[in-house]
C-alpha positions as CSV (number, residue, x, y, z in Angstrom):
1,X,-115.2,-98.0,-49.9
2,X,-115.3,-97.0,-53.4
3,X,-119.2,-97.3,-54.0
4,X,-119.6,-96.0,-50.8
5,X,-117.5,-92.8,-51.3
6,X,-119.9,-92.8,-54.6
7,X,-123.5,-93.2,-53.6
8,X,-123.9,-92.0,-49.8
9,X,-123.9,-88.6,-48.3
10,X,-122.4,-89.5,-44.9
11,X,-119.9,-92.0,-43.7
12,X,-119.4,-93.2,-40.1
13,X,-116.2,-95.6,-39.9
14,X,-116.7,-97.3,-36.7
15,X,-113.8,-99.5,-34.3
16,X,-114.2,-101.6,-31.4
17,X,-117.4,-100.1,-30.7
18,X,-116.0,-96.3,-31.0
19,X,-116.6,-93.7,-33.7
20,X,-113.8,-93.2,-35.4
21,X,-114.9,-91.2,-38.7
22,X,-118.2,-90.0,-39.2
23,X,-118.3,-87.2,-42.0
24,X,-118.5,-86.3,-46.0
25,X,-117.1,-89.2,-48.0
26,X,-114.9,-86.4,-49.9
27,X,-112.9,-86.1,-46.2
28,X,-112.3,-89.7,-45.9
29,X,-108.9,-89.7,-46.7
30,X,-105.7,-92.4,-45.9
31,X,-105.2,-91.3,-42.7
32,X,-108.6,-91.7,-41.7
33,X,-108.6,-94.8,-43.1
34,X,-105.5,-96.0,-41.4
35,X,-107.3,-95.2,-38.2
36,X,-110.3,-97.6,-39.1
37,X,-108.6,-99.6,-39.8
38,X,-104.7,-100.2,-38.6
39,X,-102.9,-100.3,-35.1
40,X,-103.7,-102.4,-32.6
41,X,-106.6,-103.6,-30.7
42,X,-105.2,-103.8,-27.4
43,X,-104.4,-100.4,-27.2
44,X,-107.7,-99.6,-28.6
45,X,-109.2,-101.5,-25.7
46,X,-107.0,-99.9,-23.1
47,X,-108.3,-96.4,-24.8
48,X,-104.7,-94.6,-24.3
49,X,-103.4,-95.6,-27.6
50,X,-100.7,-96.7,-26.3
51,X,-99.0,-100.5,-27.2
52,X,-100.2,-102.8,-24.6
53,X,-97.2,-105.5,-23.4
């Protein structure tokens, strides 16, 4: 994430198929990285963000 904070313009952080971040590497901060990247897919999938049992 480094090089890309470094030598692009835009970045679009992208899970499960959905957009989750898509602006100026200086914004991309830890919570927007914990949303890439953290929690859990079932309740990505379900698209409430709740846990899924």
């Amino acid at each position: 994430m480094t090089e890309a904070k470094e030598y692009t313009d835009r970045i679009v952080g992208m899970r499960y198929g959905r957009i989750i971040f898509d602006d100026r590497p200086d914004r991309l901060d830890e919570a927007a990285m914990e949303r890439i990247y953290a929690g859990s897919p079932h309740a990505d999938r379900r698209g409430d963000g709740a846990e899924a049992s």
